[in-house]
C-alpha angles and dihedrals in degrees: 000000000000085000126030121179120188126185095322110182115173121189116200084196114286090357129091117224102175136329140205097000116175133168146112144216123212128218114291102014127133110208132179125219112211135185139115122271116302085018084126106250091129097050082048096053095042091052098048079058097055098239093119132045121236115241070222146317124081144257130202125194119191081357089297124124104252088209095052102032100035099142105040081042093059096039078068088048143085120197138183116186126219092239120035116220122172133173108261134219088063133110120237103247087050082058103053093041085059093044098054090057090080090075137063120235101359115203095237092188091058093048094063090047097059089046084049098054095044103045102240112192106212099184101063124091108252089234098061089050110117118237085266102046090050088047081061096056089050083053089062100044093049095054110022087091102048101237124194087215126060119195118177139168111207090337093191101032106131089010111127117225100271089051095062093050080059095049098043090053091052091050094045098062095047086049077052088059098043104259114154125229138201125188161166132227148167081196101090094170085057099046091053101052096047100037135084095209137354132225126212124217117189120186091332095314122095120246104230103251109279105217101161080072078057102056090034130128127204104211122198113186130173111209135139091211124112102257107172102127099069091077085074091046105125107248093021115126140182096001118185133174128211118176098316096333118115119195121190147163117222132177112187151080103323086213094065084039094065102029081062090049095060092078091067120077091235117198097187132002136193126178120184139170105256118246137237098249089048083054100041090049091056097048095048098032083112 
């Protein structure tokens, strides 16, 4: 497992955080790590970085104690934080010099082509960057090293369009050479169509995967027919009824779907995989 988290619990005093968190993420995977505002994705990825210390429970890296191993950990890692904050009253390109001292044999060519791509302006104080512009810095630092983990906290919030056709095609070609990611996002439509699999996070406490979201269809049918008895169908959720429409979530086998439906007289069908916003909606819906 490149990260393994083990019963992490962090106390900001009196206040929980989170508790008893477990989970891992194997070479090469992309995840996503999903929850509303104060769920408690920040104070997990902080503390998989090792920049905050757990009230108690463990997490290896690269099957090294983060506690313990901190610095020869990060130098394997890239991360972007959800708010960029850099010191000001330096220029951009003093930054970033500093900045690069933190790893060993930087590909320089690569580095420029990084600030190349994504239009860094060194001349600039740091301070006077927008949100955007600093995101782009963290950009750099998170990929000029080449990495094989990927650790990032709202990676394309403040990015304009554009940027994130940049940053997507950066990221892309380090997902081509197996490198794993782990991330968080407010995007949903992003994170499912770039993850492998997707963790929940609810006031501090994981959700158990739900993977029969996952395997979900949302069904739309027109049809005048009494159709009532659909709502006791096994594997039928959530069934509603508008002036002939008939809206439905099943999660079963399609074929046993279809061969019921026979029995209707349908005037117009539509079945569709059900998306992450629908999901998240109905897990957090209280």
């Amino acid at each position: 497992m490149v990260i393994e988290v083990k019963g992490l619990t962090k106390y900001y005093g009196k206040t929980k955080a989170i508790e008893n968190v477990s989970f891992s993420v194997k070479e090469g995977e992309i995840v996503g790590f999903v929850g509303p505002n104060g769920a408690g994705k920040t104070t997990t990825i902080r503390i998989i970085l090792g920049l905050l210390k757990p009230t108690s429970g463990k997490v290896y890296v690269f099957g090294k104690d983060v506690q313990k191993d901190y610095a020869n950990i990060n130098s394997q890692v890239g991360y972007i934080p959800g708010e960029v904050n850099y010191y000001p009253g330096v220029k951009v390109k003093e930054f970033l010099k500093y900045a690069l001292r933190f790893h060993k044999d930087v590909d320089r060519d690569y580095f420029d082509f990084l600030c190349d791509m994504l239009k860094i302006e060194m001349d600039k104080k740091v301070e006077d960057l927008s949100l955007g512009n600093k995101k782009k810095l963290a950009i750099v630092q998170a990929f000029v090293h080449r990495p094989k983990l990927y650790i990032f906290d709202e990676p394309t919030n403040g990015l304009d369009p554009l940027q994130k056709q940049l940053y997507d095609l950066i990221r892309k070609e380090r997902a081509e050479r197996g490198a794993t990611f782990f991330f968080s996002s407010h995007n949903l439509s992003e994170v499912q169509k770039l993850c492998d699999r997707v963790i929940f996070i609810r006031k501090g406490q994981l959700i158990k995967e739900p993977s029969e979201y996952f395997n979900m269809k949302k069904v739309r049918m027109l049809s005048n027919s009494n159709c009532s008895d659909l709502k006791n169908l096994a594997n039928v959720f959530n069934f509603k009824e508008q002036s002939g429409m008939k809206e439905f979530y099943y999660n079963g086998k399609i074929n046993n779907l279809l061969e019921k439906l026979k029995e209707y007289d349908i005037e117009d069908l539509i079945i569709e995989d059900v998306s992450l916003e629908e999901i998240f909606e109905e897990l957090y819906k209280n």
